[in-house]
N, C-alpha and C positions, 0 to 999 in steps of 0.2 A: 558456099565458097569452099575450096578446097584445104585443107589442111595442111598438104604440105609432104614430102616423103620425110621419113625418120625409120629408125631401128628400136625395136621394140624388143625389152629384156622382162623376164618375169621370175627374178632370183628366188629360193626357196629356205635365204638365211639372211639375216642383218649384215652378218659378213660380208656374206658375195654382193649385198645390194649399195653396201657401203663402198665394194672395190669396183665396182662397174662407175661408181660415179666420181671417184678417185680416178679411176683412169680417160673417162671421158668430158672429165672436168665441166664449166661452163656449158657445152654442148645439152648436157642431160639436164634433165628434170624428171623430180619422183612425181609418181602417179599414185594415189590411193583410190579415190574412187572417181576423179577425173571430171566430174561436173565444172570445176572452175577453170582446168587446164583444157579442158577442149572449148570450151567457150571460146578461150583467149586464143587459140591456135585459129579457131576460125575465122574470128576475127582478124587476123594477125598480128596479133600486139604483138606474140613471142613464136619464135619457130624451132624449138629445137629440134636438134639430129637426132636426139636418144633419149627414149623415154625410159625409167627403169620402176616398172610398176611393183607395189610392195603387197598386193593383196593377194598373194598366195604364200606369205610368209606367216608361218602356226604362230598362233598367240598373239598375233599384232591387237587380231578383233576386240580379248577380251574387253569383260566390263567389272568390275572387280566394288561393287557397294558393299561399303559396313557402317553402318550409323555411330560408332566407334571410334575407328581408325579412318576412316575417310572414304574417299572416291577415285578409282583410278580407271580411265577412258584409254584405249590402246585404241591405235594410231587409225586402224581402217574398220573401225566400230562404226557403225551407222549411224547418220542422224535420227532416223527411223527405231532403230534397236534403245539408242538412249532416249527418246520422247519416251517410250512403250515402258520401259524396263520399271520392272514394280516397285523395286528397290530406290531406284533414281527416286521415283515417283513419293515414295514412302519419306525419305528424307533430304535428297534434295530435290526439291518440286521447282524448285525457279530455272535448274539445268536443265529439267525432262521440258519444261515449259519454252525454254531457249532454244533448244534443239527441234521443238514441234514447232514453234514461229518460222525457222528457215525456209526458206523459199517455198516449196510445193511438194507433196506426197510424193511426185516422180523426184526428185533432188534427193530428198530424204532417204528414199531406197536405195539411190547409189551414193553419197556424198556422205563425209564423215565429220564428226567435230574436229578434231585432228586438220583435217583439212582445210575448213573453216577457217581455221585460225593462220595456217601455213598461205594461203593465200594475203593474206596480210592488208584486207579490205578495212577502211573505215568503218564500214557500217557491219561487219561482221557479226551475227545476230550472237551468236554464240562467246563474243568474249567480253562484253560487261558482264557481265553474270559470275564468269569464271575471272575476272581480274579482280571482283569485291569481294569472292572469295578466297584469294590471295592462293588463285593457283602454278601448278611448277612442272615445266616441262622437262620428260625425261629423254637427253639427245644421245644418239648414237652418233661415231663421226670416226676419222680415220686418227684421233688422236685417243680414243675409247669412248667413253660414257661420261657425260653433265649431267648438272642440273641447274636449270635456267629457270628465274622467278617469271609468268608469265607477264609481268608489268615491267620486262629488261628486253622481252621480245621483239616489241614491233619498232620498226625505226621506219616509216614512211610509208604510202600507201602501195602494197606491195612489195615490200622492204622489212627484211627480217634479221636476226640477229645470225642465224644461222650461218657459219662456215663452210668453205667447202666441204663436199662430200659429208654433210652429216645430214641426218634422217631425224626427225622428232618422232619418238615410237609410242609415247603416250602423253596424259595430261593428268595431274593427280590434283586433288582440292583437301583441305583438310575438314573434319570435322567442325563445324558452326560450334562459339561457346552458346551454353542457354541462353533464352532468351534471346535471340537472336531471329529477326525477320532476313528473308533475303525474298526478291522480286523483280522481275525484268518485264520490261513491256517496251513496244514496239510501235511504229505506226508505218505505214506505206499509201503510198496514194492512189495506185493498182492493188491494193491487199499482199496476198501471196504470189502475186504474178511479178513485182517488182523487187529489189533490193531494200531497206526500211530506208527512209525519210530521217528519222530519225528511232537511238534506241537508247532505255537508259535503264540501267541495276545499280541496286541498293544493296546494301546491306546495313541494317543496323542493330544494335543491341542494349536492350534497356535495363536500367533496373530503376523500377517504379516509373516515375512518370520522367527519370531523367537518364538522355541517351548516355551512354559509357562509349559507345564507339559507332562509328558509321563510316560507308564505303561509298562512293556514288561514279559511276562509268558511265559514261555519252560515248556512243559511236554515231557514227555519220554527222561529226558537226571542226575535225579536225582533221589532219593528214593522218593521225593512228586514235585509236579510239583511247577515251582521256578518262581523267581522273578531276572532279570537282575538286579542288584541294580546300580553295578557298568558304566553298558551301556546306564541306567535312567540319571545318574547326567552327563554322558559325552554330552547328550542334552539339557536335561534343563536348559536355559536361554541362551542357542546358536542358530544364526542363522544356520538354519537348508542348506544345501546342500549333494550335492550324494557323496563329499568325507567324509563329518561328516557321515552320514549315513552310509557307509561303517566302517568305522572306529566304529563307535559303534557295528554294526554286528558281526566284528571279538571281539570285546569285550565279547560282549555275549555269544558267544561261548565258549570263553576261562573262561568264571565264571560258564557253566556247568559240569556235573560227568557224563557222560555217561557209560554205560559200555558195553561191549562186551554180545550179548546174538543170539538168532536164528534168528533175525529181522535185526541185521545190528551189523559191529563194533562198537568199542569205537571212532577211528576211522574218520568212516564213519559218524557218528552221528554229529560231531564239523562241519563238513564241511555241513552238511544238514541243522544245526542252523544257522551256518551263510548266509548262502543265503536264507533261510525262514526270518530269524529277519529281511534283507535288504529289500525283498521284501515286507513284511504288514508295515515296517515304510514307506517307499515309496510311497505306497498304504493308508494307515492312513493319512499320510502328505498331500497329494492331495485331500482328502474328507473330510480333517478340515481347507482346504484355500478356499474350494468353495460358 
């Protein structure tokens, strides 16, 4: 199916790529590595006139790891680059792991976390992970520079917080305190050929055998991917065990919206959260006691 004519801009500064979209308003859309925006062009969900691709702008790529000071992912960094990157890998392993679950080896070569996120999918592999790590988007825009919590981001499936003309140029996470498990896991019902079914990350942090804090994100089971709030407080400041933990899973599940579509039931879906939520708290809980 045909795409569509459009004008195609390829700026060599945040500036120029912020005023192209300032002046072409609604028309444009930014392009980073463009796996999700041509999908959707072909389809035709969306047609714009102008496209204003950011991947020739220096520095967007970087990947900036310190087990210290944190993690900063710029905007047309690869999903590919961050699964690989040793440093990810070294300290935070649930991101490199989040970024290798996304679709397929061909996606990953072109498609970026950055983008991931800017698409503003439910099942987004890449943002439970980064929302229990309580990450912050850094935006460029025709008013200057923010910074946007990434849990203020998403407002609907495809729906972002983002204003005209501004670019999100990176994604920063901070440092994990000790003790601290983080873990995301995925399921799909084509594997890698499909979108996840369902996805959920954890984050928790113990000391001894009783949680101090924990984070839990469900994608693909609402309009934006959520936050268990209610299966948060049923751990935090309890000694943690396999009946708590169960007993928070079916929680979780029951504070999602899932709904019936080509991927799985409504259903189907309750019953995939709660045995995913059981397994990365399980999993989380064992590699913030070690």
């Amino acid at each position: 199916m045909s795409i569509g004519n459009f004008d195609y801009f390829a700026p060599q500064s945040l500036d120029e790529a912020v005023e192209l979209l300032k002046k072409h308003g609604p028309r444009a859309r930014v392009m980073a590595g463009g796996t999700d925006l041509m999908v959707k062009m072909r389809m035709r969900a969306i047609a714009p006139g102008v496209i204003v691709s950011i991947k020739g702008i220096r520095g967007l790529d970087g990947i900036t790891a310190d087990s210290q000071k944190g993690l900063t992912i710029g905007a047309t960094a690869l999903l590919s680059d961050v699964a690989s990157h040793p440093d990810i890998n070294a300290d935070y392993p649930a991101i490199a792991a989040a970024a290798g679950d996304t679709a397929n080896v061909q996606v990953r070569n072109m498609g970026t976390v950055v983008g991931n996120l800017c698409n503003a999918s439910p099942s987004a592999d890449n943002a439970p992970t980064l929302l229990v790590m309580g990450a912050t988007l850094r935006i460029i825009g025709p008013g200057g520079e923010r910074r946007l919590p990434l849990s203020d981001f998403f407002r609907g499936p495809g729906v972002t917080a983002l204003a005209s003309g501004e670019i999100v140029t990176s994604v920063s996470v901070p440092k994990p305190p000790p003790n601290t498990g983080v873990v995301y896991q995925s399921f799909s019902g084509r594997g890698k050929l499909d979108c996840s079914t369902v996805g959920v990350g954890v984050l928790m942090t113990m000391r001894g055998d009783t949680c101090e804090n924990t984070r839990i994100a469900i994608g693909a089971c609402a309009p934006i991917p959520m936050f268990a709030a209610a299966a948060e407080k049923m751990l935090i400041g309890q000694t943690v065990n396999e009946a708590l933990l169960k007993t928070a899973s079916q929680k979780a599940s029951e504070e999602t919206r899932p709904i019936d579509d080509v991927r799985a039931s409504a259903t189907y879906r309750l019953r995939v959260v709660q045995v995913l939520t059981y397994r990365v708290l399980l999993e989380a809980c064992a590699i913030a006691r070690q």
